[in-house]
PDB file of N, H, CA, C and O in Angstrom:
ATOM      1  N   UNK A   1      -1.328   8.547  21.291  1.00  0.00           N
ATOM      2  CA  UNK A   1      -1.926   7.349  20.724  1.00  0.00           C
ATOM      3  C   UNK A   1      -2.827   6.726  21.792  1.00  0.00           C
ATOM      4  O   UNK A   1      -2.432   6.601  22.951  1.00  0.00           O
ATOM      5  N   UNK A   2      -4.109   6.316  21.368  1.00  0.00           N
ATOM      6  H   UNK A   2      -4.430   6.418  20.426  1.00  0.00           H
ATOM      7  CA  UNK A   2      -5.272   5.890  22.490  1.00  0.00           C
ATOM      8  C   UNK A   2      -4.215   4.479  22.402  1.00  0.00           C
ATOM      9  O   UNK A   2      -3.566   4.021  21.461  1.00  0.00           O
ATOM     10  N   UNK A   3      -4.395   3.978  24.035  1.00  0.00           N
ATOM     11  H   UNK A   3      -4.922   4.350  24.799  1.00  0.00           H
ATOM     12  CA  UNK A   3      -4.452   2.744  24.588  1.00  0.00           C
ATOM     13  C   UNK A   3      -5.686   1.957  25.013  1.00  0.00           C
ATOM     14  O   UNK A   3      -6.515   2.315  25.850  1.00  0.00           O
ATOM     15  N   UNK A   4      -5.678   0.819  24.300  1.00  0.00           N
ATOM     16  H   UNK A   4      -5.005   0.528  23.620  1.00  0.00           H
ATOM     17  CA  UNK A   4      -6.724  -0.152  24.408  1.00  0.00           C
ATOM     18  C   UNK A   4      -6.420  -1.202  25.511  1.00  0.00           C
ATOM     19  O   UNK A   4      -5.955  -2.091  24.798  1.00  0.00           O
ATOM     20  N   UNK A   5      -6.387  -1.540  26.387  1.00  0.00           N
ATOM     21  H   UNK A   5      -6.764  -0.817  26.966  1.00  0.00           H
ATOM     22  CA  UNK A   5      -6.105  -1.974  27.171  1.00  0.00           C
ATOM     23  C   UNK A   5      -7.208  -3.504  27.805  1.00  0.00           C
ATOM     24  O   UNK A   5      -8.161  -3.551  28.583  1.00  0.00           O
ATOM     25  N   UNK A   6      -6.277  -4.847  26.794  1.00  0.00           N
ATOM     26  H   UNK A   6      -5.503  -4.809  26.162  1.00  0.00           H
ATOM     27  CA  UNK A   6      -7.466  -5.549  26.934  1.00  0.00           C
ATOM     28  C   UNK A   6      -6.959  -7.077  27.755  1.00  0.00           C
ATOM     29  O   UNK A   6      -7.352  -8.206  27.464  1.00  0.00           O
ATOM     30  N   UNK A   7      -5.892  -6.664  28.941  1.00  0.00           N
ATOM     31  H   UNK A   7      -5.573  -5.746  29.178  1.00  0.00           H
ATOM     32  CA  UNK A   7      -5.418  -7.569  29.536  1.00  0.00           C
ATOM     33  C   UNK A   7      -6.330  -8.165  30.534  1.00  0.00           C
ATOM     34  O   UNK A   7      -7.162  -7.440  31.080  1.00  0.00           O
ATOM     35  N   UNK A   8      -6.255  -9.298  30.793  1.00  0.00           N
ATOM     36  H   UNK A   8      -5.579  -9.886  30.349  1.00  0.00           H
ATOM     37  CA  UNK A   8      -7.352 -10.262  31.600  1.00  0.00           C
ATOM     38  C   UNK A   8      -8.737 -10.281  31.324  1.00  0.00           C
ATOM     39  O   UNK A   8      -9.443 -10.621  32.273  1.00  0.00           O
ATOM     40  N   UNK A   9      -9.503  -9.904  29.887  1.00  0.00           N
ATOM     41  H   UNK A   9      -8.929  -9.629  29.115  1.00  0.00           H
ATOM     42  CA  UNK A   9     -10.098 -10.221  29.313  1.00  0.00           C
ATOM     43  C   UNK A   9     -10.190 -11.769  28.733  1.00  0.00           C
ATOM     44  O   UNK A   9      -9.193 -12.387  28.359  1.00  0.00           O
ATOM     45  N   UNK A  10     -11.715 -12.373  28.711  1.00  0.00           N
ATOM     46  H   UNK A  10     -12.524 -11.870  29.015  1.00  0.00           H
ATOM     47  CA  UNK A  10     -11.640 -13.866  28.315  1.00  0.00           C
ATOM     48  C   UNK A  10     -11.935 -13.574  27.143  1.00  0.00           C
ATOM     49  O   UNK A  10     -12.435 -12.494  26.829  1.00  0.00           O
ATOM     50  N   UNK A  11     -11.572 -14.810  26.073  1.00  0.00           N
ATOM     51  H   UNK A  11     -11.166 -15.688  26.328  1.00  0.00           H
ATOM     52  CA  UNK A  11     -11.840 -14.498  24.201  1.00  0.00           C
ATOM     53  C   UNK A  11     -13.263 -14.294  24.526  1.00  0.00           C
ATOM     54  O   UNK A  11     -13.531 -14.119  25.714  1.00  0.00           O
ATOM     55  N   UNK A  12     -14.335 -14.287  23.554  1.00  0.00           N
ATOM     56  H   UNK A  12     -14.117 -14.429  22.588  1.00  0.00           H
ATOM     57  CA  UNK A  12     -13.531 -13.048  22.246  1.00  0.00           C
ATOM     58  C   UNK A  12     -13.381 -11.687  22.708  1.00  0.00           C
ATOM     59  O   UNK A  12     -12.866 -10.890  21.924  1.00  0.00           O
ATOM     60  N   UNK A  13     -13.757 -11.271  23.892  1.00  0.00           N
ATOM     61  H   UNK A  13     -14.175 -11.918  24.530  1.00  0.00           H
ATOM     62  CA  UNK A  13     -13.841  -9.945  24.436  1.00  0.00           C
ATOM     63  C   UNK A  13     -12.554  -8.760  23.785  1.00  0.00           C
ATOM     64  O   UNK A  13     -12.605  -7.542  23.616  1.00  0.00           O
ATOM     65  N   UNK A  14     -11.312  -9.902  23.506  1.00  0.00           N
ATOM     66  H   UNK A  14     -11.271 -10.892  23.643  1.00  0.00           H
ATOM     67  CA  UNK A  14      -9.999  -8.673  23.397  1.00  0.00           C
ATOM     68  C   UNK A  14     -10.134  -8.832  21.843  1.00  0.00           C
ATOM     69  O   UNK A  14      -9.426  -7.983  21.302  1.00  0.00           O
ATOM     70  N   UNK A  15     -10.708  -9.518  21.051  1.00  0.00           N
ATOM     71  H   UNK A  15     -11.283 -10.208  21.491  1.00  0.00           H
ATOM     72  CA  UNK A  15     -10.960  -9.158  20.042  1.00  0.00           C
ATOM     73  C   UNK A  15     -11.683  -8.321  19.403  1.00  0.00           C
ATOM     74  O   UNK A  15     -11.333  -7.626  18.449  1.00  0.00           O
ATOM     75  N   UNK A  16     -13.250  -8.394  20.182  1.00  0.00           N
ATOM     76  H   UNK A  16     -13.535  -8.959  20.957  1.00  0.00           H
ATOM     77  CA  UNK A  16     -14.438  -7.908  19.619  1.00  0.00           C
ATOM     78  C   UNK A  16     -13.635  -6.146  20.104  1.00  0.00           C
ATOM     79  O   UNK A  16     -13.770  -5.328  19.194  1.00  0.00           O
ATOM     80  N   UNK A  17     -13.139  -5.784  20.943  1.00  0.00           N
ATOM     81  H   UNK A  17     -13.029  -6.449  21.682  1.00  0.00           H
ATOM     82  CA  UNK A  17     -12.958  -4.778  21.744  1.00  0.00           C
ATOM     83  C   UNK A  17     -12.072  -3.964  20.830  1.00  0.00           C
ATOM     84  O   UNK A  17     -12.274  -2.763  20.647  1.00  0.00           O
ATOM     85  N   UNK A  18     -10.832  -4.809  20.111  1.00  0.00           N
ATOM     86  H   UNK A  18     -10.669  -5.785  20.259  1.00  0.00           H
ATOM     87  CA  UNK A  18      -9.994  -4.049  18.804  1.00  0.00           C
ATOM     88  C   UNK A  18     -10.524  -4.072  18.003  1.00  0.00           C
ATOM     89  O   UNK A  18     -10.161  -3.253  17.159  1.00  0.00           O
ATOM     90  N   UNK A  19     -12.071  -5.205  17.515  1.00  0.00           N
ATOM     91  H   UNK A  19     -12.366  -5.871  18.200  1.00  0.00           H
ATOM     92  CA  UNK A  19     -12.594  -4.666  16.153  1.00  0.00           C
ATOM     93  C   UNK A  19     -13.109  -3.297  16.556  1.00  0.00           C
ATOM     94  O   UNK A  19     -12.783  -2.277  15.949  1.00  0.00           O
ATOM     95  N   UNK A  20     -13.808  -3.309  17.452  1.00  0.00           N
ATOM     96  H   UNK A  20     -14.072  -4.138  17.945  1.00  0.00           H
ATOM     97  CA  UNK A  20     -14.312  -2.199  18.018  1.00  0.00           C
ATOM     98  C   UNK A  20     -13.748  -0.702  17.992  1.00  0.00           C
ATOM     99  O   UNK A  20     -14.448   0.310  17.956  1.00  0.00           O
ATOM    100  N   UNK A  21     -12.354  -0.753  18.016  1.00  0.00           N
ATOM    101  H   UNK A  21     -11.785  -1.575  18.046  1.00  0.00           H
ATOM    102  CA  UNK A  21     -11.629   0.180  18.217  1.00  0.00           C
ATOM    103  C   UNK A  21     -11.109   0.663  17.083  1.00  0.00           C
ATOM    104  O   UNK A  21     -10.885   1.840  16.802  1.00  0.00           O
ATOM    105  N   UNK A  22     -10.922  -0.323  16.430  1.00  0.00           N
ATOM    106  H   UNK A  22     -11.104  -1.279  16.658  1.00  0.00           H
ATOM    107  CA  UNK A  22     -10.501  -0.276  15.096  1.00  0.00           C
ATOM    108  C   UNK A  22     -11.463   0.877  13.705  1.00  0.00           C
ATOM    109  O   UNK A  22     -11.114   1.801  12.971  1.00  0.00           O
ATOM    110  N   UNK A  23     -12.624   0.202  13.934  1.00  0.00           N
ATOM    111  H   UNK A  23     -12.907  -0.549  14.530  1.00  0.00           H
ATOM    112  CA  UNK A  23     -13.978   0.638  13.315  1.00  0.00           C
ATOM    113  C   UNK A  23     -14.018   1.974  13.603  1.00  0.00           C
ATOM    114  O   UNK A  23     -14.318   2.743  12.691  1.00  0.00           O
ATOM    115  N   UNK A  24     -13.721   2.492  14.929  1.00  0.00           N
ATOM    116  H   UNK A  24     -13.476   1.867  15.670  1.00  0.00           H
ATOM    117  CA  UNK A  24     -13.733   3.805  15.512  1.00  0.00           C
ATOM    118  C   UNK A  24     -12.565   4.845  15.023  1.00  0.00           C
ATOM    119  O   UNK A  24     -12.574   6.005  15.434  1.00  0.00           O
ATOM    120  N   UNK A  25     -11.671   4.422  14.222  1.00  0.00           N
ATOM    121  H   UNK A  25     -11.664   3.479  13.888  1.00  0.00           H
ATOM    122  CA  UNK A  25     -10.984   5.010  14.011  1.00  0.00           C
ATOM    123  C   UNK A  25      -9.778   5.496  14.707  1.00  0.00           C
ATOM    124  O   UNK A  25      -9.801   5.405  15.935  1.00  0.00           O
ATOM    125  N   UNK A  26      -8.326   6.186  13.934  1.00  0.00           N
ATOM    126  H   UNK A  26      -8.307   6.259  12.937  1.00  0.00           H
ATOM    127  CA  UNK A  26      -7.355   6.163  14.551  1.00  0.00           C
ATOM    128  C   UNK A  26      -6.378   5.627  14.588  1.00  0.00           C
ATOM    129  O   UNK A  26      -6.152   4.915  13.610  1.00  0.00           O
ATOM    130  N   UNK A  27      -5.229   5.676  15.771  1.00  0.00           N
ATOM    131  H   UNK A  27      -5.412   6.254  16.566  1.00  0.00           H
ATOM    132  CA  UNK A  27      -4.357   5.257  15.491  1.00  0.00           C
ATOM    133  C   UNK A  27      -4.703   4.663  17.376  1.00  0.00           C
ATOM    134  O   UNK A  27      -5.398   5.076  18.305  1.00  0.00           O
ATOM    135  N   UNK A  28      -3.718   3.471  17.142  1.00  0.00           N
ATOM    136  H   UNK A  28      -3.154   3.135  16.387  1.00  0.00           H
ATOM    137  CA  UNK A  28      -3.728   3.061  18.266  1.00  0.00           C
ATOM    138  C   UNK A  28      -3.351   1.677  18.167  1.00  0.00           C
ATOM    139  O   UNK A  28      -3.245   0.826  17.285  1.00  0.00           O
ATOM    140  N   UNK A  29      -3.070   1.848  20.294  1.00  0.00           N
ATOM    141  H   UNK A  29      -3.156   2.539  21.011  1.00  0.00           H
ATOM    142  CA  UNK A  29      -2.218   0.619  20.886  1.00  0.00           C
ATOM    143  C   UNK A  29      -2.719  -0.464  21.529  1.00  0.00           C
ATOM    144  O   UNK A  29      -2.987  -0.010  22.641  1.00  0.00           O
ATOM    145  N   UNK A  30      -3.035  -1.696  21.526  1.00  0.00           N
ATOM    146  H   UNK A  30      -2.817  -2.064  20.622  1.00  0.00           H
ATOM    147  CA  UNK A  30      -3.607  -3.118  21.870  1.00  0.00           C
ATOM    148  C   UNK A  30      -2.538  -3.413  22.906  1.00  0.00           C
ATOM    149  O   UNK A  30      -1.334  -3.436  22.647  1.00  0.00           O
ATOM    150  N   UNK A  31      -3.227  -3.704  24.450  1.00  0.00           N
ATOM    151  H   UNK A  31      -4.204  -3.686  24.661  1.00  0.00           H
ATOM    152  CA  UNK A  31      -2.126  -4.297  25.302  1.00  0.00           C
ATOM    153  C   UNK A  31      -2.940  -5.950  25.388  1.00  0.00           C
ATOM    154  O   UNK A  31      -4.137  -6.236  25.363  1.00  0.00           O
ATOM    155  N   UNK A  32      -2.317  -6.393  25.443  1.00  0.00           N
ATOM    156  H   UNK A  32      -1.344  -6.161  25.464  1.00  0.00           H
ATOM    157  CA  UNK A  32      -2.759  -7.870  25.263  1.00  0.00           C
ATOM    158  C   UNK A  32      -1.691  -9.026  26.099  1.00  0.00           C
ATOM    159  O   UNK A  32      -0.475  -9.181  25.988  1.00  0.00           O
ATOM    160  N   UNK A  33      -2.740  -9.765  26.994  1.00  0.00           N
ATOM    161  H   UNK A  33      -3.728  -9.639  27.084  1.00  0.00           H
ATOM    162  CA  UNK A  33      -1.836 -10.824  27.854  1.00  0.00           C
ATOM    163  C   UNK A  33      -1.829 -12.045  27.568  1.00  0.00           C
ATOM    164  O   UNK A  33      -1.408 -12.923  28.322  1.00  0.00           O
ATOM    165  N   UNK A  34      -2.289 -12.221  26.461  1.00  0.00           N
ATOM    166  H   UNK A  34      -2.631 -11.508  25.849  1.00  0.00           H
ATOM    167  CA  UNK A  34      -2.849 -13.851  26.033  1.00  0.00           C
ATOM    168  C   UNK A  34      -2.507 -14.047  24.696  1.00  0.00           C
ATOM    169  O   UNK A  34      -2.918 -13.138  23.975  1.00  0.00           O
ATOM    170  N   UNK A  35      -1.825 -15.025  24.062  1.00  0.00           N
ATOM    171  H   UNK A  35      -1.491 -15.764  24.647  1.00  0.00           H
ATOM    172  CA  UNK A  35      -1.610 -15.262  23.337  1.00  0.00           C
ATOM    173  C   UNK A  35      -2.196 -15.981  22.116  1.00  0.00           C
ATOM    174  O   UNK A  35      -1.744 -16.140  20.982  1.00  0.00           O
ATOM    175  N   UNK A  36      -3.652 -16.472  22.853  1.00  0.00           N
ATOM    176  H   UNK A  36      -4.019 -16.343  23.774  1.00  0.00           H
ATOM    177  CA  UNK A  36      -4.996 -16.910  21.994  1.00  0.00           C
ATOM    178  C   UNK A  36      -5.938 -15.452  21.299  1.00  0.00           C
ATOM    179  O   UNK A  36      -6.702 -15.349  20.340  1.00  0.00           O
ATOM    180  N   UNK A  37      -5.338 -14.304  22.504  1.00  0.00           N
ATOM    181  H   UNK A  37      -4.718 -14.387  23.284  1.00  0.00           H
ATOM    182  CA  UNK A  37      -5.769 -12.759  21.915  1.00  0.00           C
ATOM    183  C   UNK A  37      -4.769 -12.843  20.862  1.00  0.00           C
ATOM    184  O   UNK A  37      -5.022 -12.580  19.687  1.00  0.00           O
ATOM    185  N   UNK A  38      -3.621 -13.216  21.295  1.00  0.00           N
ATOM    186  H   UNK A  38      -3.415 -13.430  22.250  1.00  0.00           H
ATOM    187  CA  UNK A  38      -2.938 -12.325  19.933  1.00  0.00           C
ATOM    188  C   UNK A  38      -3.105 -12.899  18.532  1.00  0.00           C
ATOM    189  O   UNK A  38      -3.355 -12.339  17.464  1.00  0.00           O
ATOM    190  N   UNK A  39      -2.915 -14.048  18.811  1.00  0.00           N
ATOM    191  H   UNK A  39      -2.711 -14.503  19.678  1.00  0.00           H
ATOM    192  CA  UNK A  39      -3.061 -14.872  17.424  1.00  0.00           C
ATOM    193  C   UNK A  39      -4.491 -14.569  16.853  1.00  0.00           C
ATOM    194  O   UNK A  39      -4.481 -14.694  15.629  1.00  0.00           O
ATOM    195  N   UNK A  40      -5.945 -14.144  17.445  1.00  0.00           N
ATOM    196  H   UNK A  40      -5.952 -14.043  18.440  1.00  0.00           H
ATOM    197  CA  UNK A  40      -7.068 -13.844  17.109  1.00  0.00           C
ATOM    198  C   UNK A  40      -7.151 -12.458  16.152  1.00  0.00           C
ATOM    199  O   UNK A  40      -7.859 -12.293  15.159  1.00  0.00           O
ATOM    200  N   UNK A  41      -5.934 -11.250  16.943  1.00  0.00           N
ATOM    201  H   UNK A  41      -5.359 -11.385  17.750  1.00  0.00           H
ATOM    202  CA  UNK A  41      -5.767 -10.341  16.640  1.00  0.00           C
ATOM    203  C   UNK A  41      -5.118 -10.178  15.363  1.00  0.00           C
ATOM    204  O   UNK A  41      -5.362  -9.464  14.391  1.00  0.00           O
ATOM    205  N   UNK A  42      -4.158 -11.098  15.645  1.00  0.00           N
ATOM    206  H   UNK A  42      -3.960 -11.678  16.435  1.00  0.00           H
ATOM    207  CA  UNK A  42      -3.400 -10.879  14.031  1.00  0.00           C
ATOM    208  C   UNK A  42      -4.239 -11.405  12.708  1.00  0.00           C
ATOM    209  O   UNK A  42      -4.324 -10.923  11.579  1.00  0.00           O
ATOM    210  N   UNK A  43      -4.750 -12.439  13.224  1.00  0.00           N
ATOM    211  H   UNK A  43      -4.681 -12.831  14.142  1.00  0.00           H
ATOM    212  CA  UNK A  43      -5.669 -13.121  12.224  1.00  0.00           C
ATOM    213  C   UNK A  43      -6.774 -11.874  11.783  1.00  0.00           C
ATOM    214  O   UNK A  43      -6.925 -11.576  10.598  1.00  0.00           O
ATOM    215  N   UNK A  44      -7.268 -11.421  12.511  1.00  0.00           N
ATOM    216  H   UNK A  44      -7.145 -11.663  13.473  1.00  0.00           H
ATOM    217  CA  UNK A  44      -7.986 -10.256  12.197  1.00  0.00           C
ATOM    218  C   UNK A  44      -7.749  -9.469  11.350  1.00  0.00           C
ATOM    219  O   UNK A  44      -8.612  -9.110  10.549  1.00  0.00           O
ATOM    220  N   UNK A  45      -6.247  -8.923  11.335  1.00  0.00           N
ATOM    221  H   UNK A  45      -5.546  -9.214  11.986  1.00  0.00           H
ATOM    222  CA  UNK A  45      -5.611  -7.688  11.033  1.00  0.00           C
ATOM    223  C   UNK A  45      -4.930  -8.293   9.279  1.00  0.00           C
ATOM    224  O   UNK A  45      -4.603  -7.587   8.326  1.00  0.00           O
ATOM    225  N   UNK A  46      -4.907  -9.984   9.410  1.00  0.00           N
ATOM    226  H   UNK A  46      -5.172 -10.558  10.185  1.00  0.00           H
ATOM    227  CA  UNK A  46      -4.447 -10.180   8.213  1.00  0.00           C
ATOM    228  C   UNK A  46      -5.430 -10.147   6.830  1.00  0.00           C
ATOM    229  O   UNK A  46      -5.242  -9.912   5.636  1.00  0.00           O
ATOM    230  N   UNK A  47      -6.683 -10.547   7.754  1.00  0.00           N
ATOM    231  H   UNK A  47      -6.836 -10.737   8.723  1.00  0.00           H
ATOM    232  CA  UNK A  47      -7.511 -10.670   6.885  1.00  0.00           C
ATOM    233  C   UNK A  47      -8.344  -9.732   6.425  1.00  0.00           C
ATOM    234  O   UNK A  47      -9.310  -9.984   5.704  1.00  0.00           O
ATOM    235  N   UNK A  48      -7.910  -8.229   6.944  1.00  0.00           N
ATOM    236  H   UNK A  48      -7.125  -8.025   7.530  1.00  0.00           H
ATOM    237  CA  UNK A  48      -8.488  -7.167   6.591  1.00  0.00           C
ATOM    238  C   UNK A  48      -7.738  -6.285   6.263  1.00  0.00           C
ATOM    239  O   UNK A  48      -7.960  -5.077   6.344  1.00  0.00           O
ATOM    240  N   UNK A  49      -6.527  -6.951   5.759  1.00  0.00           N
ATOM    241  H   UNK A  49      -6.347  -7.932   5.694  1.00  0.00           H
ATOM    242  CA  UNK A  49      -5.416  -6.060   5.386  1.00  0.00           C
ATOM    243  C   UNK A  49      -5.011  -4.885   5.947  1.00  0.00           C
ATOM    244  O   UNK A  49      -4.697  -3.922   5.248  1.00  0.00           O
ATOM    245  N   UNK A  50      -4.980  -4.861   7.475  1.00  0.00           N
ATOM    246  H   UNK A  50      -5.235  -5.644   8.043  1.00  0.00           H
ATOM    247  CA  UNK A  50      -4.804  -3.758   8.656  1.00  0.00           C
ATOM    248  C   UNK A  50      -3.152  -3.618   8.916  1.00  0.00           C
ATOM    249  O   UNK A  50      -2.610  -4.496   9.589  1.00  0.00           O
ATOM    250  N   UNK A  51      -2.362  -2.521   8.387  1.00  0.00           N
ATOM    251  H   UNK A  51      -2.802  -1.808   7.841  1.00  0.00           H
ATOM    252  CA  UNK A  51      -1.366  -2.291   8.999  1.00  0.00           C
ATOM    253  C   UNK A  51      -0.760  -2.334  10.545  1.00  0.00           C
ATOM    254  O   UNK A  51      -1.310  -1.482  11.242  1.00  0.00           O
ATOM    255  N   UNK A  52       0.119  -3.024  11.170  1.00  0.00           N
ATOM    256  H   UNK A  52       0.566  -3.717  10.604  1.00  0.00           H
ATOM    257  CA  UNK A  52       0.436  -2.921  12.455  1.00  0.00           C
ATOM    258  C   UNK A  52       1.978  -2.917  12.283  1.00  0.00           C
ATOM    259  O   UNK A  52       2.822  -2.840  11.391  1.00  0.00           O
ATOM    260  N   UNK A  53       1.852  -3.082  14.032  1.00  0.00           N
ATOM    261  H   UNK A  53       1.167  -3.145  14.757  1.00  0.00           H
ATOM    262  CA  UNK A  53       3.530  -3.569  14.281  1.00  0.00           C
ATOM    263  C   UNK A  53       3.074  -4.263  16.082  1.00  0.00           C
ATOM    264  O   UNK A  53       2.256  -3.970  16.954  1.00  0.00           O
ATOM    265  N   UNK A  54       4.087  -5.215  15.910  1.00  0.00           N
ATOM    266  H   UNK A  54       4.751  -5.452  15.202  1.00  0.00           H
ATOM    267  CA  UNK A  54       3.769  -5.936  17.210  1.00  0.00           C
ATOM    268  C   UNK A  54       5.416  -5.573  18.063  1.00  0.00           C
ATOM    269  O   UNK A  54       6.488  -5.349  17.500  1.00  0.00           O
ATOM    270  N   UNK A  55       5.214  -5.604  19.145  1.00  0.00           N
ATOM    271  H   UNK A  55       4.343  -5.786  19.602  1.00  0.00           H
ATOM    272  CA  UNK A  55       6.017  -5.741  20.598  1.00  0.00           C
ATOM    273  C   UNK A  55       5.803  -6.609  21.543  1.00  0.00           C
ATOM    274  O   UNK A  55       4.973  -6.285  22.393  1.00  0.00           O
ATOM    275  N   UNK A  56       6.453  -7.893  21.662  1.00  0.00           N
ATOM    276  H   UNK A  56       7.127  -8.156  20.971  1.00  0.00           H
ATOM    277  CA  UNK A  56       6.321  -8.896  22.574  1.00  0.00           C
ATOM    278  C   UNK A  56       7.288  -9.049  23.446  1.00  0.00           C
ATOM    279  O   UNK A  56       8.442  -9.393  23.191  1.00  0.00           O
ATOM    280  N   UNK A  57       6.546  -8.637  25.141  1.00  0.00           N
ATOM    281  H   UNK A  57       5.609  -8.358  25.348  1.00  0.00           H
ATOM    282  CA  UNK A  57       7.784  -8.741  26.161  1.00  0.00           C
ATOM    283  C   UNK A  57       6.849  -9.216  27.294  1.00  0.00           C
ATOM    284  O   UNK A  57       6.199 -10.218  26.997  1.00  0.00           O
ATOM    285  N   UNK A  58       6.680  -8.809  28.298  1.00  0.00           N
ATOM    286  H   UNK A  58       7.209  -7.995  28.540  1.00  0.00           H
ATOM    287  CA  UNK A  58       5.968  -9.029  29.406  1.00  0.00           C
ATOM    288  C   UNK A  58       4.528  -8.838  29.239  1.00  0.00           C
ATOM    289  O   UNK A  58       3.843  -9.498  30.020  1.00  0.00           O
ATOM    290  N   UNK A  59       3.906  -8.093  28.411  1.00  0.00           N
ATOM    291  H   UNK A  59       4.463  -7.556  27.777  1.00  0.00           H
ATOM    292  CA  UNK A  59       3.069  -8.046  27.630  1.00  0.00           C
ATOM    293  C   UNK A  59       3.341  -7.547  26.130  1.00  0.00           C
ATOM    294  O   UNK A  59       4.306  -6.909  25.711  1.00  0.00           O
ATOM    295  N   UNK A  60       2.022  -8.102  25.322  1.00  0.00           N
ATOM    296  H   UNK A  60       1.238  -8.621  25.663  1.00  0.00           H
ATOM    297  CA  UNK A  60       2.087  -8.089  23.837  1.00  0.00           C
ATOM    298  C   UNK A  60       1.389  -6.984  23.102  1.00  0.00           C
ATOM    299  O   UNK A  60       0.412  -7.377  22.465  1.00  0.00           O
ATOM    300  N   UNK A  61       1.678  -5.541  23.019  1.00  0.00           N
ATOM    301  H   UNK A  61       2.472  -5.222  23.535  1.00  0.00           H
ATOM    302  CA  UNK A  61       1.865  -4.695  21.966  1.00  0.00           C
ATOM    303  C   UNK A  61       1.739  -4.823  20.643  1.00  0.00           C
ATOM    304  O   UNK A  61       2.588  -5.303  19.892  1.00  0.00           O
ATOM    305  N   UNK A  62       0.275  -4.233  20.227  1.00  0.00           N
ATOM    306  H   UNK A  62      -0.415  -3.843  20.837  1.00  0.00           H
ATOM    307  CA  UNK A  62      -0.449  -4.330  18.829  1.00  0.00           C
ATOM    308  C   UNK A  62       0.084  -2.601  18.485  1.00  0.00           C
ATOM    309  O   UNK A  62       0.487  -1.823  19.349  1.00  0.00           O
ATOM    310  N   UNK A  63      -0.028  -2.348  17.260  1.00  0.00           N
ATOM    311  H   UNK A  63      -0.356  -2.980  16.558  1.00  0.00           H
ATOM    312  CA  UNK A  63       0.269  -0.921  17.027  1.00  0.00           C
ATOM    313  C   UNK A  63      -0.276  -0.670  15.820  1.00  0.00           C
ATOM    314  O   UNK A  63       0.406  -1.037  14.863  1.00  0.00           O
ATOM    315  N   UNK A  64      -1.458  -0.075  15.551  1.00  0.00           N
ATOM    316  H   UNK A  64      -2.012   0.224  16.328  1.00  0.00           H
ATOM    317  CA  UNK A  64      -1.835   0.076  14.392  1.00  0.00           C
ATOM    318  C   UNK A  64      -2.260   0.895  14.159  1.00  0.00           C
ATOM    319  O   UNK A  64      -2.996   1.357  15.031  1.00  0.00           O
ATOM    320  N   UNK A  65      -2.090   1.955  12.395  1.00  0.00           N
ATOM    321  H   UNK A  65      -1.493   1.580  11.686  1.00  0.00           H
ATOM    322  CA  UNK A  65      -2.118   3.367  12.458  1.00  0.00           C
ATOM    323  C   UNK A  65      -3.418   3.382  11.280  1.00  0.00           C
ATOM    324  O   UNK A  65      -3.395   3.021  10.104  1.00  0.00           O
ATOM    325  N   UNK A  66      -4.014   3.685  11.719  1.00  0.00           N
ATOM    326  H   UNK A  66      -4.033   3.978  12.674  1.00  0.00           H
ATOM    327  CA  UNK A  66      -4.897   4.212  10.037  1.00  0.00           C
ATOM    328  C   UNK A  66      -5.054   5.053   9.332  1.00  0.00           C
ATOM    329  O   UNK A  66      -5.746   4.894   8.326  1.00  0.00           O
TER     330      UNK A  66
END
């Protein structure tokens, strides 16, 4: 599974970067350190009806398969 890796990025960068990734196809993993990313991310994913799964620990784990 590709890793997207969009920690210490300022908004919208970790967003534009999973639409980005997203568009490209695949399956794949969002590492994310910010919680203004994540909430951007999910908002994203709700409103485009994008399957995921999240993991929140020391960092925040997006998981989404297409």
């Amino acid at each position: 599974m590709f890793q997207l890796d969009v920690r210490g990025l300022d908004c919208p960068q970790p967003l534009l970067e999973f639409k980005n990734q997203y568009e490209a196809g695949g399956n794949f993993m969002a590492l994310i350190d910010s919680e203004v990313a994540k909430e951007n991310i999910l908002r994203f994913c709700k409103n485009n009806k994008i399957k995921y799964t999240i993991e929140e620990g020391e960092d925040i784990i997006i998981k989404v398969e297409c």
